[in-house]
C-alpha positions in Angstrom: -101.3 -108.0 47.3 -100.0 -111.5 48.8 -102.3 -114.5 47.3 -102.3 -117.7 49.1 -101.5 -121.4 48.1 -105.5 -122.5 47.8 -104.6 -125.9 47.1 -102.6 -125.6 51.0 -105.0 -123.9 52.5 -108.3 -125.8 50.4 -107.3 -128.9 52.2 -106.9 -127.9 55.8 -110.5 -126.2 55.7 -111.3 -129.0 54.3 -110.4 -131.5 56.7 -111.8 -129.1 59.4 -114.9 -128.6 58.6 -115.1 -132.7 57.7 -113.8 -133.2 61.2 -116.9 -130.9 62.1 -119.3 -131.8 60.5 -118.7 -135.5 62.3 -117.8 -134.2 66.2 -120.4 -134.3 69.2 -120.7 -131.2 70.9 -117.3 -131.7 73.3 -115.3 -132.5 69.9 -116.6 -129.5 68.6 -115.1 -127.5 71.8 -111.8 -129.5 71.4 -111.7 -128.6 67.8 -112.8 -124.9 68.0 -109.9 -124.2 70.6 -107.5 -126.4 68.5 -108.6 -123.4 65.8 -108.0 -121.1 67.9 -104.7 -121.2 69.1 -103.9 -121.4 65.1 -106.2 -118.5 64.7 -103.4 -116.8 67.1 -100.7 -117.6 65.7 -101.0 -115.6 62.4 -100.5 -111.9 62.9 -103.2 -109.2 61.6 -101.6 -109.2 58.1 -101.6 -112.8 57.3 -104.8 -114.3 59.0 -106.2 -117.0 57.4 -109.9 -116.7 56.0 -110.2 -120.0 55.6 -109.6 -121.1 59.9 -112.1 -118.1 60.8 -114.5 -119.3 58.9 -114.4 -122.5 59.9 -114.5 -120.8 63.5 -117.3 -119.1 62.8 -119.5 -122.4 61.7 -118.4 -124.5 64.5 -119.4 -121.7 67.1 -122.6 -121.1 64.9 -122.8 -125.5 65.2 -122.5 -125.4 68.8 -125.0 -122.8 69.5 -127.5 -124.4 67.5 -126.7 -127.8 69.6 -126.9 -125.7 72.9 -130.4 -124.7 71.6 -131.8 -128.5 71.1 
């Protein structure tokens, strides 16, 4: 079992979803394909949890802006 550095990866999510939590909708877009391409760049077996999840609110952010 590989166990990551939480205090590393703590303060990126962090700093996303803070970044998030502060972006109009095109921010949001900006910052969800920003995620993305990171997203990407791990392979199957190191993914980070922390990135998808912080894909999956902003997506779940900008549908509920779509729907105002």
């Amino acid at each position: 079992m590989k166990f990551r550095n939480p205090t590393e990866n703590k303060l990126m999510s962090e700093e996303i979803l803070n970044q998030a939590s502060k972006c109009n909708h095109e921010e949001l877009e900006k910052l969800l394909m920003h995620i993305q391409i990171k997203v990407e760049q791990f392979n199957n077996k190191t993914q980070d949890h922390d990135l998808l999840r912080a894909k999956t609110m902003i997506i779940s952010r900008l549908a509920s802006m779509r729907n105002n």
